[in-house]
VMD Tcl script that draws the C-alpha trace (Angstrom):
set ca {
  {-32.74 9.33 -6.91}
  {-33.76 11.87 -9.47}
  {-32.15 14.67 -10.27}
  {-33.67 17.16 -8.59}
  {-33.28 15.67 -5.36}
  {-29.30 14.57 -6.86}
  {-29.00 18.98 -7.02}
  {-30.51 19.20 -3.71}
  {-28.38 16.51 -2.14}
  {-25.21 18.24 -3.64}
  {-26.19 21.63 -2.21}
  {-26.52 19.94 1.13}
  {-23.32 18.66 0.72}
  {-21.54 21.99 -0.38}
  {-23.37 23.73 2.82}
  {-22.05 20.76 4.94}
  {-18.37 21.14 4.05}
  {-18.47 25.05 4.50}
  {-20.16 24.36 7.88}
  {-17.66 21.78 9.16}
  {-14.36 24.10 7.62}
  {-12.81 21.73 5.71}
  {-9.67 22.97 4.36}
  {-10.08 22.77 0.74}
  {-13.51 24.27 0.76}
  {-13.33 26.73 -1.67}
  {-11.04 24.71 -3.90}
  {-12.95 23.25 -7.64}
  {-11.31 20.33 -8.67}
  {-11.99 19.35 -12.43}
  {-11.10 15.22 -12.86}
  {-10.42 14.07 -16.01}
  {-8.72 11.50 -15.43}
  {-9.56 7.27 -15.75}
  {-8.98 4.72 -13.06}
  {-7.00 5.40 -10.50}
  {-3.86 7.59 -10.80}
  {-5.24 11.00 -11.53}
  {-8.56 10.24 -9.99}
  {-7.00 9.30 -6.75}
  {-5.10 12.63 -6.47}
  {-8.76 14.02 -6.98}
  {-10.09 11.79 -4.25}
  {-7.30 12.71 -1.97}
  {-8.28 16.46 -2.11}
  {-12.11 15.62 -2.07}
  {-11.50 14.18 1.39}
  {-10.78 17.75 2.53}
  {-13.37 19.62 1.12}
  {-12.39 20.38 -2.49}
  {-15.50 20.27 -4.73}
  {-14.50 17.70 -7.44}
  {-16.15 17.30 -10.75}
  {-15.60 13.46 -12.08}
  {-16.10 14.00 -15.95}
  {-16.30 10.28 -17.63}
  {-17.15 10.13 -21.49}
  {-21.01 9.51 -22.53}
  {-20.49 6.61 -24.36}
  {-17.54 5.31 -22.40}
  {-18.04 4.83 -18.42}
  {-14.86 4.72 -16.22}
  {-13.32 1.12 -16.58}
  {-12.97 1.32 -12.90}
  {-16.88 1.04 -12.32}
  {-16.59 -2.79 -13.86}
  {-13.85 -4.00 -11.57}
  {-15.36 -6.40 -9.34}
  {-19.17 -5.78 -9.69}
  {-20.86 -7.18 -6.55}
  {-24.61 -8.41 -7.27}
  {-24.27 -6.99 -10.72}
  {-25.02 -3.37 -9.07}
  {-22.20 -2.32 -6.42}
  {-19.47 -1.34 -7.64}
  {-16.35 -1.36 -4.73}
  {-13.70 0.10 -6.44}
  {-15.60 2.91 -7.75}
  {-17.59 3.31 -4.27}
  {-14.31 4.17 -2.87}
  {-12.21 6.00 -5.00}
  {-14.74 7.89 -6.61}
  {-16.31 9.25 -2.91}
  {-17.29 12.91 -2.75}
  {-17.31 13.53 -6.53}
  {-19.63 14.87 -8.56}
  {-20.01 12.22 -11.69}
  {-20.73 14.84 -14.82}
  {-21.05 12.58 -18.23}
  {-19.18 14.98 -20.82}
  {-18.94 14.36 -25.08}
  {-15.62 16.52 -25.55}
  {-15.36 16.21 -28.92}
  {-18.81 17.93 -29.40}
  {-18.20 21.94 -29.38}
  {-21.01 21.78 -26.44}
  {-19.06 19.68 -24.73}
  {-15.85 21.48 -25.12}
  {-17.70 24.45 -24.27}
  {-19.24 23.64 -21.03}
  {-15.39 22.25 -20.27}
  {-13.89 25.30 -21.25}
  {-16.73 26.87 -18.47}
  {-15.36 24.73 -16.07}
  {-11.77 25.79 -16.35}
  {-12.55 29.11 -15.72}
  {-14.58 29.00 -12.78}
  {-12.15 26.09 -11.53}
  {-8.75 25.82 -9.64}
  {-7.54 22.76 -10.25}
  {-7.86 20.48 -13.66}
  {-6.32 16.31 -13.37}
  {-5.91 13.99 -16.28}
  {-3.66 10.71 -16.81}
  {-4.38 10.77 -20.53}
  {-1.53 10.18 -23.25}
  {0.98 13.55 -23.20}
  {-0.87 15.23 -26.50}
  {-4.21 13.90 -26.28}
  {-6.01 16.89 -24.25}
  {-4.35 18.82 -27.12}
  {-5.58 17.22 -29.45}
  {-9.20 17.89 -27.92}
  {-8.49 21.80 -28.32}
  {-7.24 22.01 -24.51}
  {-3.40 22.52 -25.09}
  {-1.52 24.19 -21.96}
  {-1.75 27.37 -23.62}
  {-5.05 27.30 -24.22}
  {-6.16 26.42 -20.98}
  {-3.81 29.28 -19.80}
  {-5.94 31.34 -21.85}
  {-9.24 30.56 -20.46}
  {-7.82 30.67 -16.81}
  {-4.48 31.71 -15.90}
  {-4.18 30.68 -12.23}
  {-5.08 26.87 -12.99}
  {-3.00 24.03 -11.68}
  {-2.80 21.48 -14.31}
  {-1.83 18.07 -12.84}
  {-1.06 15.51 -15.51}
  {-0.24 11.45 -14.70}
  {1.20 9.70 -17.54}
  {2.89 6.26 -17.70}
  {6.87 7.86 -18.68}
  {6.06 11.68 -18.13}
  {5.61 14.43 -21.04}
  {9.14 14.09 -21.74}
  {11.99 11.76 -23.09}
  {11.41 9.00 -26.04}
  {8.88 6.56 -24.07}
  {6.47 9.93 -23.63}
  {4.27 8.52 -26.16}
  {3.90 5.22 -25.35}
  {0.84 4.40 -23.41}
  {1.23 3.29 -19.88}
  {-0.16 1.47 -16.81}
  {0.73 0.77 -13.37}
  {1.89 -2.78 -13.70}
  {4.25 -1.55 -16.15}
  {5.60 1.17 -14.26}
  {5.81 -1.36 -10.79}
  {7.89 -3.11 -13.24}
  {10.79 -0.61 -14.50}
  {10.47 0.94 -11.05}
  {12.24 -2.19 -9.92}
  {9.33 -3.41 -8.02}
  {8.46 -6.04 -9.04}
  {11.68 -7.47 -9.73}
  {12.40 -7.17 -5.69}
  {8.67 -8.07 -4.50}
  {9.89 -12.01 -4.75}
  {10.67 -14.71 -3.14}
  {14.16 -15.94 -3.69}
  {14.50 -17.82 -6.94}
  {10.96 -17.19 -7.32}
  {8.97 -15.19 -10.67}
  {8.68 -11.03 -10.15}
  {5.43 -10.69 -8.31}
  {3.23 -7.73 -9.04}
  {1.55 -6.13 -6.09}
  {-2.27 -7.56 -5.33}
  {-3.68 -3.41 -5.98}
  {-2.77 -0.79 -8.16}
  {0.30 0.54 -6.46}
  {2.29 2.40 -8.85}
  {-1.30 4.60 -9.75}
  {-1.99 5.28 -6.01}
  {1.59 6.58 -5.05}
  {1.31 8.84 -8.48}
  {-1.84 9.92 -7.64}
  {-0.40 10.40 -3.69}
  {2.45 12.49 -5.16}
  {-0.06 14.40 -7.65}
  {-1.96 15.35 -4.77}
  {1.00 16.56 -2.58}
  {2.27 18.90 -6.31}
  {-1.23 20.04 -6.18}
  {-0.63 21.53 -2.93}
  {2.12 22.59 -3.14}
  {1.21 24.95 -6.28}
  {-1.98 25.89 -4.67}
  {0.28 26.99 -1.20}
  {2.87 28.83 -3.65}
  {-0.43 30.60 -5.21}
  {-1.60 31.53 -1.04}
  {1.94 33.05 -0.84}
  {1.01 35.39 -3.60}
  {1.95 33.74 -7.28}
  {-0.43 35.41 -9.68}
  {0.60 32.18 -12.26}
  {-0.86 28.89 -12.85}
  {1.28 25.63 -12.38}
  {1.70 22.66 -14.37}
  {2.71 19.30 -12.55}
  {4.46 16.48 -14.28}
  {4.35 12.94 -12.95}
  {5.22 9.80 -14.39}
  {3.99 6.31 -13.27}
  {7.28 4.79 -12.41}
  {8.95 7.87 -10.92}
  {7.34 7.46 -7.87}
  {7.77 4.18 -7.05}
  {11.32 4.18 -8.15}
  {12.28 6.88 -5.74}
  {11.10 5.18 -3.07}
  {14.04 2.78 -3.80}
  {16.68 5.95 -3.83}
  {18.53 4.08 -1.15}
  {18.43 0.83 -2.51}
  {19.82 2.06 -6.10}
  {22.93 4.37 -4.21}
  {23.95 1.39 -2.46}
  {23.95 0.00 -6.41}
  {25.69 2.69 -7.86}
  {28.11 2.51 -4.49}
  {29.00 -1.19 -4.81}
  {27.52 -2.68 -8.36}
  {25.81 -5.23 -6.57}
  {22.54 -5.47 -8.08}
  {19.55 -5.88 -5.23}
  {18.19 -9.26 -5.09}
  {14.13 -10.29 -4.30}
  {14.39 -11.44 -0.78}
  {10.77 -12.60 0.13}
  {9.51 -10.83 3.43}
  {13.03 -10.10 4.51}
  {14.71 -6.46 3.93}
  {18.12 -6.24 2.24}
  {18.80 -3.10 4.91}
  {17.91 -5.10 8.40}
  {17.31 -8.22 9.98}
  {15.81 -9.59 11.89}
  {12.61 -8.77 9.41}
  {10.16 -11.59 8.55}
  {6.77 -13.42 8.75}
  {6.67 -16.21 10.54}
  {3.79 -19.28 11.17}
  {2.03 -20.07 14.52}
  {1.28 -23.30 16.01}
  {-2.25 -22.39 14.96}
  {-1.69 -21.74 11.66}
  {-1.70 -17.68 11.44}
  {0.91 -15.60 10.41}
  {2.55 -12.66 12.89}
  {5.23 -10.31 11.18}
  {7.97 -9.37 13.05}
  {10.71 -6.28 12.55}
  {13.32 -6.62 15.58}
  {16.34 -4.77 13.43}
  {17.20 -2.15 16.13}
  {19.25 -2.87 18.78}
  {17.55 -3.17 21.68}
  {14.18 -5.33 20.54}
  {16.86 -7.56 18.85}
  {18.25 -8.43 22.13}
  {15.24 -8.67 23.62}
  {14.25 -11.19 21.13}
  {17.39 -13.40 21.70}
  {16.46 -13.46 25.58}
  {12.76 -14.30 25.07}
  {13.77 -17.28 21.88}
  {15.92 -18.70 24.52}
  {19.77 -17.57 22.42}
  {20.65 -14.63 24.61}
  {23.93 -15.37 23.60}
  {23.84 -14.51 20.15}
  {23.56 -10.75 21.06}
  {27.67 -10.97 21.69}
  {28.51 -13.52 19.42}
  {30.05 -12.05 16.22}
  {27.80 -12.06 13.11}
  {24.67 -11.11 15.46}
  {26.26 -8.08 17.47}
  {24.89 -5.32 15.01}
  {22.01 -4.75 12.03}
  {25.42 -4.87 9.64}
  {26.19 -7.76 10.89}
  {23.20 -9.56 10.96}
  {22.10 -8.47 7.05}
  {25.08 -11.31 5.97}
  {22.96 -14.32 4.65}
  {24.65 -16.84 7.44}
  {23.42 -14.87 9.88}
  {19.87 -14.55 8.64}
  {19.47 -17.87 8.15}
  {20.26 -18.59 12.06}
  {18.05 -16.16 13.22}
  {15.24 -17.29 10.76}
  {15.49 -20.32 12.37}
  {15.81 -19.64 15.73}
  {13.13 -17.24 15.61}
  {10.80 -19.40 13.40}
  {11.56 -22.53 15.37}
  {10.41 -20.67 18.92}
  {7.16 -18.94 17.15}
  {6.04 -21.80 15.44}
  {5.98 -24.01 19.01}
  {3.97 -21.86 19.97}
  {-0.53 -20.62 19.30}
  {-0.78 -16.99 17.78}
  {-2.15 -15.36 20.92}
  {0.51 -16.62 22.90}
  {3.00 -15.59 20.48}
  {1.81 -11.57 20.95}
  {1.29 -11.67 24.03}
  {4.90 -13.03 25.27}
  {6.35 -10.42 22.57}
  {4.60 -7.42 24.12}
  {5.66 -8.55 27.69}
  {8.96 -8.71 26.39}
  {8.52 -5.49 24.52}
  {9.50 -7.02 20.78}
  {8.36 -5.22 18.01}
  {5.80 -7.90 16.14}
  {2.35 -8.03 14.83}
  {-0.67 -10.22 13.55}
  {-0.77 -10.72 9.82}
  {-4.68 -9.78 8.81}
  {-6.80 -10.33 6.19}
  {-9.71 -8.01 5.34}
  {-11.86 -9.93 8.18}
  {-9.27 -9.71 10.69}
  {-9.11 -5.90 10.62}
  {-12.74 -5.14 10.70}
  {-12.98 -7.29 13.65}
  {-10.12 -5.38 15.15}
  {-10.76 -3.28 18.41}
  {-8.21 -0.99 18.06}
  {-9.39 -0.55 14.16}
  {-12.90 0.03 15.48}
  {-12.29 2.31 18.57}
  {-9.95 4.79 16.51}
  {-12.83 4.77 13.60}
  {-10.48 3.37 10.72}
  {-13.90 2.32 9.26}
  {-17.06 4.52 8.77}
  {-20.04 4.01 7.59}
  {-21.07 6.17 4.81}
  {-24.46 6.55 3.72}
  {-25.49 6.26 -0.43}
  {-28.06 8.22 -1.30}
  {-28.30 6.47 -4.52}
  {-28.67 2.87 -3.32}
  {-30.42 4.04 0.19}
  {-28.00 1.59 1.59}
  {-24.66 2.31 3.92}
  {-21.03 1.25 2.43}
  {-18.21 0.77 5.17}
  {-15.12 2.78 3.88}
  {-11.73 3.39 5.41}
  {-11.41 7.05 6.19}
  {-8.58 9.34 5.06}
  {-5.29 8.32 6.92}
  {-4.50 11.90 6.65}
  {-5.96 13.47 10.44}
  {-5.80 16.85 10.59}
  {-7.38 17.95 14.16}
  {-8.49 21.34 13.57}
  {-9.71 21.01 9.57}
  {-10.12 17.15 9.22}
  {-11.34 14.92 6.47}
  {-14.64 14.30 5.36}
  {-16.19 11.01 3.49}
  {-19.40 12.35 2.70}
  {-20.64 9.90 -0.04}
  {-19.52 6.85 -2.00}
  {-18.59 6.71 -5.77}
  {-22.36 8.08 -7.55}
  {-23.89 6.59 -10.49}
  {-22.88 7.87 -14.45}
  {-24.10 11.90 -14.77}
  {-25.45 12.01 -11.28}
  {-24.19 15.24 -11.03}
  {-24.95 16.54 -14.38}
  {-28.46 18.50 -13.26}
  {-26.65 20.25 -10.67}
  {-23.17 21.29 -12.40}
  {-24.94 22.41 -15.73}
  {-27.90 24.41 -13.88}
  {-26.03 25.05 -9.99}
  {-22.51 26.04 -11.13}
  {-22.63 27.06 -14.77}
  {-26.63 28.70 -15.15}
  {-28.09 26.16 -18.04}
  {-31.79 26.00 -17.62}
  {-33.71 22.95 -17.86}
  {-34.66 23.27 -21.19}
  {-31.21 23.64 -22.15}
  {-29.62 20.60 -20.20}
  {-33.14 18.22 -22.23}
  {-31.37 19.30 -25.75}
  {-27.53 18.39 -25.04}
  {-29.23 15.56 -23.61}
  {-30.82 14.50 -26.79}
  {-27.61 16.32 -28.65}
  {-25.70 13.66 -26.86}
  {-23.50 16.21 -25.49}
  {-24.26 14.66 -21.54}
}
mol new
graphics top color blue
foreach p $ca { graphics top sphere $p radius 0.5 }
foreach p [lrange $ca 0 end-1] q [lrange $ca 1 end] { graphics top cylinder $p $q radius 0.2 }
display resetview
C-alpha cells in the first residue's frame, strides 16, 4: 500500500474510533519503547481508542518484528502486539529527528519507553525537558530494576526479572531445574501495570491536576508482588517456598492429571464443597472426615497430597477425556481440558463469545486471526482495528496529517535520513 492510501487508511481509522466512542479517543500515545514491556502498555491503550505512534529507529527495526518470521514475510509477534499503531521510523539523534519528537510531545498526552534510566537524557529528552515542551504529559518508563537503587543501570530483560521475582525458581517441578515461562511474562505484566499507572494519572488529570505524571516500573516488581502472599508466609515462618510442579503450596487438591486417551484435564477442587464432591465421585467419600483430608490446611501437608494425587489420578486416568468432563460437571467438580493453540480455536465456547476475530491487513490484503482485548467494557468497548504495519507506514500521515510537513519536506528528511 502506498502512502497515500497508508494516510487515507489512518484517517479512516481515526473517523472510525470517534464514530464507535471508544474511550481513549482523544488520547495520543507516543511509544518509544522496544519489544514488549512498554509497547504492550501502548497496545493495551490502543485497544480503546488511544491514537498510538510506534517510533522504531531508521536503521534499527524493532527486534520483535524478527521473532518467528512465518514465510519470511509475517511477522506474529509484531502482528499482535503492535495492532492499531501507527509505525513512524524516527533518527533521534539527528536535530530533525529530535525536532519532529519534540512536536510530538507537545501535541501528545502520553509518552512510553523501556530504555536504560538516562538514555532518553542523554538524547536531549530529560524529564525536565520534556516538562518544558509539555507540562501535562504522562511519562511511563519500564526498566529492568527501576530508575532507582544500585542495579538502575544495569540493563535488563524479562527472563531476568522472572528470575529475581522468584518465578522461576517456583515454576518447577520438584527436584527439577527453574523453568522460565514459554512467553515473555515479566514484560507483559509490566507493561499490564504501566497501562493501569497510565490511567490512573490520566483519571487524576480528569479530576482536575493541571501537572504531568511520571510512572516508574521495574521488570521484576510486578511479578514479585504477585507473590506478596507467598513471601509473608516467608517472612512469618522462614520456610523458604519450594517449586511444586502443577500443585499450589496454598491448596490442594490442585493438579493436572492424564486421561485414558492421552490428554491432559486440570483440576482445582481446594474449596470445600467440590472437594467432597470429588471424594464421592473417585469412589473415597470417606476421606472428607478422615483427619488429614477434612480441610484445605489439612490437605496442603505432603502425606495428604500424595493420597489424593493418587486417588484422583488413579480414577481419571481409567477413564477417556470426554468422559472424564462430563462425569465432573454432573458432579459439579471444578476441572477443565488442558489446550493447545488448536484446541482453543476449535473451541465452541471460544468461538461463540468471539475470543478470536478476524482482523483485516491492509498491508498484506490478507486477514490475521487475533485474540481480542480481555478487557469488555459494554458501553465503550475495545477495538482491534489492524495488525502490527510495516517499518514507517505511518510516517506520510504523522509528518503531513498531525504535524503540517508538506511533501516536499517529508522527500528531504527522507534522503536526510531523518525517517
Amino acid at each position: 500500500m502506498d502512502a497515500e492510501k497508508m494516510r487515507a487508511f489512518f484517517r479512516e481509522q481515526r473517523k472510525k474510533v470517534q464514530n464507535l466512542g471508544l474511550a481513549l479517543k482523544d488520547v495520543r500515545v507516543i511509544d518509544l519503547g522496544a519489544v514488549v514491556a512498554a509497547p504492550y502498555a501502548a497496545t493495551v491503550l490502543g485497544d480503546f481508542g488511544a491514537e498510538v505512534i510506534k517510533i522504531e529507529p531508521r536503521e534499527v527495526p524493532d527486534a520483535i518484528r524478527f521473532w518467528s518470521v512465518v514465510e519470511e514475510k509475517y511477522q506474529p509477534y509484531w502482528l499482535v502486539n503492535s495492532r492499531n499503531k501507527l509505525p513512524m521510523t524516527l533518527n533521534l539523534k539527528h536535530p530533525q529527528g529530535q525536532k519532529i519528537l519534540r512536536q510530538l510531545v507537545e501535541k501528545s498526552d502520553v509518552l512510553l519507553e523501556n530504555m536504560r534510566p538516562g538514555t532518553l537524557d542523554r538524547l536531549g529528552f530529560s524529564t525536565p525537558e520534556l516538562r518544558k515542551i509539555n507540562p501535562r504529559l504522562v511519562i511511563g518508563r519500564i526498566s529492568g530494576y527501576g530508575q532507582t537503587g544500585p542495579y538502575s543501570a544495569k540493563p535488563g530483560f524479562g527472563t531476568l526479572a522472572e528470575a529475581m521475582s522468584g518465578f522461576t525458581f517456583l515454576n518447577a517441578h520438584p527436584g527439577q531445574p527453574p523453568t522460565n515461562p514459554p512467553l515473555p511474562l515479566a514484560d507483559m505484566v509490566a507493561g499490564l501495570h504501566l497501562a493501569l499507572g497510565v490511567m490512573i494519572a490520566l483519571f487524576d488529570q480528569k479530576g482536575g491536576s493541571q501537572e504531568g505524571q511520571e510512572i516508574d516500573i521495574s521488570l521484576y516488581e510486578p511479578l514479585f508482588s504477585l507473590f506478596g502472599s507467598e513471601f509473608l508466609h516467608y517472612s512469618l515462618t522462614g520456610i523458604i517456598p519450594q517449586p511444586m510442579g502443577n500443585e499450589a503450596l496454598f491448596t490442594a487438591p490442585r493438579n493436572s492429571f492424564r486421561t485414558l486417551d492421552g490428554k491432559w484435564v486440570a483440576l482445582s477442587a481446594s474449596a470445600q464443597a467440590p472437594f467432597e464432591r470429588m471424594m464421592d465421585l473417585v469412589g473415597h467419600g470417606e476421606l472428607k472426615t478422615k483427619p488429614g483430608f477434612r480441610n484445605n490446611n489439612e490437605r496442603i501437608q505432603k502425606e495428604s497430597r500424595e493420597v489424593l494425587n493418587k486417588v484422583i489420578g488413579e480414577w481419571i486416568g481409567a477413564r477417556p477425556l470426554e468422559e472424564v468432563l462430563k462425569e465432573c460437571e454432573k458432579a459439579g467438580v471444578t476441572i477443565g481440558p488442558v489446550y493447545n493453540m488448536e484446541e482453543i480455536s476449535r473451541d465452541p465456547h471460544v468461538q461463540e463469545r468471539g475470543s478470536i476475530r478476524s482482523i483485516p491487513d491492509p498491508a498484506s490484503g490478507r486477514t490475521f486471526p487475533l485474540p481480542v482485548s480481555p478487557i469488555r467494557l459494554k458501553r465503550a468497548p475495545s477495538e482491534i482495528r489492524f495488525p502490527g504495519l510495516p517499518m514507517g507506514a505511518g510516517n506520510d500521515y504523522v509528518l503531513q496529517d498531525l504535524l503540517g510537513y508538506g511533501p516536499e519536506e517529508i522527500a528531504k528528511m527522507k534522503a536526510e535520513k531523518v525517517i
